[in-house]
C-alpha positions in Angstrom: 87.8 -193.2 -65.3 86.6 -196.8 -63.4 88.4 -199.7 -65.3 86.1 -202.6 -64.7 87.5 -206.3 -64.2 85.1 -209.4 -65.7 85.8 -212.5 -63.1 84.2 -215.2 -65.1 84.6 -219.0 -63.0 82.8 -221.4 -61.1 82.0 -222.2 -57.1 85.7 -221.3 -56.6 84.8 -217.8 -57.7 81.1 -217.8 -56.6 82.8 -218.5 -52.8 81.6 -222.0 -51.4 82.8 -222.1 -48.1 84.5 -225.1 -46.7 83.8 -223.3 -43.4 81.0 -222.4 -41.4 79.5 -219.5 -43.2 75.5 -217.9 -44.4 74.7 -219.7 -47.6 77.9 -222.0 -47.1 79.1 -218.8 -49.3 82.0 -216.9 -47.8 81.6 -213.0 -47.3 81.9 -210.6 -50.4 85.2 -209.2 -49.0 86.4 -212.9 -48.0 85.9 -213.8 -51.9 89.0 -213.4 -54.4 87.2 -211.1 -55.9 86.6 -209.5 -53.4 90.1 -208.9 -52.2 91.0 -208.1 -55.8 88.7 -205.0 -55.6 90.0 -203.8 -51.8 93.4 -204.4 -53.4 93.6 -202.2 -56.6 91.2 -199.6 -54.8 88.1 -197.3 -55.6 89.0 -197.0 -59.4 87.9 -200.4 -60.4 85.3 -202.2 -60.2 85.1 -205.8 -59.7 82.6 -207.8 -61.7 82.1 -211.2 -59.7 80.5 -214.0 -62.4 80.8 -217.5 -60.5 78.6 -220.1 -61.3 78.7 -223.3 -58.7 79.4 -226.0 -61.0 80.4 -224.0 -64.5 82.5 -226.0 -66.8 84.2 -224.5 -69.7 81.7 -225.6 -72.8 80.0 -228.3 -71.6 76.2 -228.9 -70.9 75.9 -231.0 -67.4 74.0 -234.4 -67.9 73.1 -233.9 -64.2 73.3 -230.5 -62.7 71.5 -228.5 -65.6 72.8 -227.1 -69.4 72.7 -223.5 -67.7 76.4 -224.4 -66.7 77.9 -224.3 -69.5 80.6 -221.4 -69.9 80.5 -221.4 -73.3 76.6 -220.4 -73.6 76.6 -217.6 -71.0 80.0 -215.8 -71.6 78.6 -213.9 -74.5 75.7 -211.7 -73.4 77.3 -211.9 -69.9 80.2 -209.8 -72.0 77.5 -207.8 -73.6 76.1 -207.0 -70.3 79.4 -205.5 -68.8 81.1 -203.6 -71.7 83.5 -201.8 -72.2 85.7 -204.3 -70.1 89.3 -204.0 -69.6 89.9 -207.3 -68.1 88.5 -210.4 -68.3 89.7 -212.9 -65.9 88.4 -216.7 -66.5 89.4 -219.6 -63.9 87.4 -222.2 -65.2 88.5 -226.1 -65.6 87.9 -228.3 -62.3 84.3 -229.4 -63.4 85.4 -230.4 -66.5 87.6 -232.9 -64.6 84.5 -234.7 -63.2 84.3 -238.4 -64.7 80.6 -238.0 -66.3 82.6 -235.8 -68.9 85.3 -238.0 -70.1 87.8 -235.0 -70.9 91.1 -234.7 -70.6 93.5 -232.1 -69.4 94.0 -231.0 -72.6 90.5 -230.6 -73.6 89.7 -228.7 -70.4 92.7 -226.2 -71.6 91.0 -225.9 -74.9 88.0 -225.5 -73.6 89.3 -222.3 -71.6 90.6 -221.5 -75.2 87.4 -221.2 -76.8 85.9 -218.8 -74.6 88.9 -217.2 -75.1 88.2 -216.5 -78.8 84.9 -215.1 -77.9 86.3 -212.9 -75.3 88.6 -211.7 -78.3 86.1 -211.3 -80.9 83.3 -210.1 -79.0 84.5 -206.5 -79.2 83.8 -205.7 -75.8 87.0 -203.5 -74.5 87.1 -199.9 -74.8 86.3 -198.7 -77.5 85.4 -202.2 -79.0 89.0 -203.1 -78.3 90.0 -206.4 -77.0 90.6 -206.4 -73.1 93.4 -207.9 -71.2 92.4 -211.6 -70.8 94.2 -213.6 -68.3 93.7 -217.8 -68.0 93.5 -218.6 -64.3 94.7 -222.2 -64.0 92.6 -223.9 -60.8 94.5 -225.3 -58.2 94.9 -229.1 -58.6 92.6 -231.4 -57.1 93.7 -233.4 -54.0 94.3 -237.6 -54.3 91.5 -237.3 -51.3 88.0 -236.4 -52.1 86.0 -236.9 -48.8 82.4 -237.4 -50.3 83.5 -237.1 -53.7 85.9 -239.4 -54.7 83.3 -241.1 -57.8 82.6 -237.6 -59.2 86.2 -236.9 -59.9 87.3 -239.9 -60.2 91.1 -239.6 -62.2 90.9 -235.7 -61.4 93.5 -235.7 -59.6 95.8 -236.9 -62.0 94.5 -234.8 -64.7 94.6 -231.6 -63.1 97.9 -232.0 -62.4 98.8 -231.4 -66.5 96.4 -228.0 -66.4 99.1 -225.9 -65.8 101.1 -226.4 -68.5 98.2 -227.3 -71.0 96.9 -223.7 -69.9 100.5 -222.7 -70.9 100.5 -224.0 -74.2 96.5 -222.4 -75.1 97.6 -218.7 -73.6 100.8 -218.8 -75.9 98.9 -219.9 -78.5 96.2 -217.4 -78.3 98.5 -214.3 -77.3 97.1 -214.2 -73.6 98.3 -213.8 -70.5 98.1 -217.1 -67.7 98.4 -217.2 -64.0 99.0 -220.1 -62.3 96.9 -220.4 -58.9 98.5 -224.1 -57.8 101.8 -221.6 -57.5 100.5 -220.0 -54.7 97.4 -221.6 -53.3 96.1 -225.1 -52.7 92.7 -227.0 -52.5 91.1 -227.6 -49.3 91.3 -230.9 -47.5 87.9 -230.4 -46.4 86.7 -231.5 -50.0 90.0 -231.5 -52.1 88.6 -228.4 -54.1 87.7 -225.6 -53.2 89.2 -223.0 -51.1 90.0 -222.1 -47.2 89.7 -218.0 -46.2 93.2 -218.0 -46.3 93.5 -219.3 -50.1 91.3 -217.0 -51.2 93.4 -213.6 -49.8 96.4 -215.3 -51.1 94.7 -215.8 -54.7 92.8 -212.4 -54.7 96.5 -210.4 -54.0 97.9 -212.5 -56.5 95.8 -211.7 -59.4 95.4 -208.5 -58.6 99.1 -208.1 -58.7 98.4 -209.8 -62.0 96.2 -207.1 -63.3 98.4 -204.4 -61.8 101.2 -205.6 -64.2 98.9 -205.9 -67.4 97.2 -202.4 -67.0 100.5 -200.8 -67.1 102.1 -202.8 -70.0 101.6 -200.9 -74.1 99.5 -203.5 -75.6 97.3 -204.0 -72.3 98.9 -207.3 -71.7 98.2 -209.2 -74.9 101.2 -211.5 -74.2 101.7 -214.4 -71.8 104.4 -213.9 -69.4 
């Protein structure tokens, strides 16, 4: 049987290059999601859903409503079942100053589509997949280019961690932290070099590897 993996995030898991690549988008096997598929092998498949500029429920004022997590996850859900893991790494752009949020209401907002992945009944046998929280990476002090668009980012990303924490043990769900292995790029102060995205892709997959061979398929946050 293929198990099939739902990665559900934002430029970070759509690839933006902070070098010279096609597209400025980096390679399908240079991707995280990428790696995660040549790491757990032919019996998986890897469902890549990055959106440049997604936040978590939010419509942007500027770059469009259409990136809004919260209004997509569903039928993207739909579109997929059965899933058996749905992986969301979602939170940066919430952090930009336009939105006023806090840490803490980025973490919920990871919570909510939470809840929908939970009650959507889109796991096997209209189960509830293994869901796992990706925490992003904190934002660097130094923004070349965008220091006005995330202005107090820095600050406020420093508090996802344990915010996303607090929402996975509330909601029974397991959380990875990514700022544990991997850190933003100095080229802009968010995204990702080739090298953070191998390390990040072997992570979760090692991740996923855990969770698929847990009873319960990895309902609990560790």
């Amino acid at each position: 049987m293929i198990r099939s993996i739902l990665c559900y995030g934002d430029s970070n898991t759509w690839g933006r290059a902070v070098v010279p690549r096609p597209d400025e988008r980096y390679g399908p096997h240079e991707r995280w999601t990428g790696v995660v598929r040549a790491a757990l092998g032919p019996d998986w498949l890897v469902i890549e859903e990055g959106m440049p500029g997604r936040t978590t429920v939010h419509d942007d004022p500027i770059d469009g409503a259409e990136r809004n997590g919260k209004t997509y996850l569903l039928p993207c859900l739909l579109s997929h079942r059965p899933l058996d893991v749905v992986v969301i790494m979602l939170g940066t752009n919430d952090l930009k100053a336009r939105f006023h949020m806090s840490a803490w209401e980025a973490a919920e907002g990871v919570g909510t589509l939470v809840k929908i992945v939970k009650s959507a009944g889109v796991g096997r046998d209209a189960s509830v997949p293994a869901i796992i929280m990706v925490t992003p990476p904190p934002i660097l002090a130094h923004l070349p280019n965008h220091a006005e668009s995330y202005a107090g980012g820095h600050k406020k990303s420093l508090e996802l961690a344990s915010r996303y924490r607090a929402v996975a043990e509330r909601e029974g769900v397991h959380c990875f932290d990514a700022g544990a292995v991997i850190a933003s790029s100095p080229y802009d102060g968010f995204h990702l070099e080739p090298e953070a995205h191998e390390t990040l892709g072997r992570a979760v997959a090692a991740e996923i590897g855990k969770l698929t061979r847990c009873p319960g398929r990895g309902q609990a946050n560790r």
